[in-house]
Every structure is written in structure tokens, then in C-alpha cells.
N, C-alpha and C positions, 0 to 999 in steps of 0.2 A: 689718275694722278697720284704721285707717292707725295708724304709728308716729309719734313725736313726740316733742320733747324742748324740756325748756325750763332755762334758762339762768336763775339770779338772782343779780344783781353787786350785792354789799354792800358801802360808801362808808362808811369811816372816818374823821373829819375831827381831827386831833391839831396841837394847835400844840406845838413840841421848845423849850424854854426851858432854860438852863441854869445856875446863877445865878454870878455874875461870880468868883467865888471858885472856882470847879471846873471853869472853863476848863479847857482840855489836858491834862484827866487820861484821858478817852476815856470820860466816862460819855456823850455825843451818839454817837459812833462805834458803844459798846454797844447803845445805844437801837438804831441805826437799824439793827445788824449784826441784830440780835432780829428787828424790822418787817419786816426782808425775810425772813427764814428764815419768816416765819407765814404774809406775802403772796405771796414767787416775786418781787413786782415793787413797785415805790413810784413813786407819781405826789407832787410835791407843788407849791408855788409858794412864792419867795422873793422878798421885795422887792428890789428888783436894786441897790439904793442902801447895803444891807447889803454890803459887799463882804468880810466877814469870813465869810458866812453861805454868800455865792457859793463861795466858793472853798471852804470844806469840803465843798458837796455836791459841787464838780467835781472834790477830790481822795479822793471815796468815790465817786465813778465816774457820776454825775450828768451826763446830757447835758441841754442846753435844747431844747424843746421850740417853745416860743412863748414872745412875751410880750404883756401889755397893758397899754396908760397909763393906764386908770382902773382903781377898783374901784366896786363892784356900787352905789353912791351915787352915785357920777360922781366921784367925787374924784380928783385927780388923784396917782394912786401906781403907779408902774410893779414890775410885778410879773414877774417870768419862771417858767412851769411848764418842771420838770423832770423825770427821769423815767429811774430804775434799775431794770436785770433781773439779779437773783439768781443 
């Protein structure tokens, strides 16, 4: 008998919303300090036009990854994945 091993990768899809009132109090920060301690690592995408949005993932350590000028309809929305290790 041969040995073998098999790998299965589970895709959690979460949109992080925060409501405009609870801005900078670090309930996003919490959220995402939580996501990483469960996953080791965070893949996400933010639309790049959000530049409030850019810049918290880049100052919780968020590097770009890619980006793309449409989305999955052809729409034209420019999105950048990024992508943090624990």
C-alpha cells in the first residue's frame, strides 16, 4: 500500500462593515486581530478607490498582492487583493 495525504482548503468569504459611528474605536482592528489568530493568514480584496479602507489594511500589515479593473460582471471596479501572515 502507498501513503498519501490529502489537503482540504476552506474559503470563508466575510464582508468587515463598520457603522460610521464606531469608526476608530478598533472594533475593525479587533475583528481582524480575531480572523488572523483562527486562520495564521488573510487573503482579502478592497476596492482601491476606498482609500480609507486601503490604508487600514496597509497599516495592520496588509501587503498588495494584484489587482483587477473589473468585477466578475465586467463592471468596471478596480479592486486590489491583499494579503496578511500572522
Amino acid at each position: 500500500m502507498g501513503a498519501f495525504s490529502v489537503r482540504i482548503t476552506i474559503s470563508v468569504n466575510i464582508i468587515l462593515f463598520v457603522a460610521p459611528r464606531f469608526l476608530g474605536q478598533g472594533i475593525g482592528r479587533a475583528l481582524i486581530g480575531h480572523a488572523l489568530k483562527l486562520k495564521g493568514e488573510l487573503l482579502l480584496e478592497v476596492y482601491t478607490d476606498n482609500a480609507q479602507a486601503v490604508s487600514f489594511y496597509e497599516d495592520l500589515g496588509f501587503r498588495e498582492l494584484s489587482r483587477r479593473t473589473t468585477k466578475g460582471e465586467g463592471l468596471p471596479v478596480e479592486n486590489a487583493k491583499m494579503h496578511l501572515v500572522g
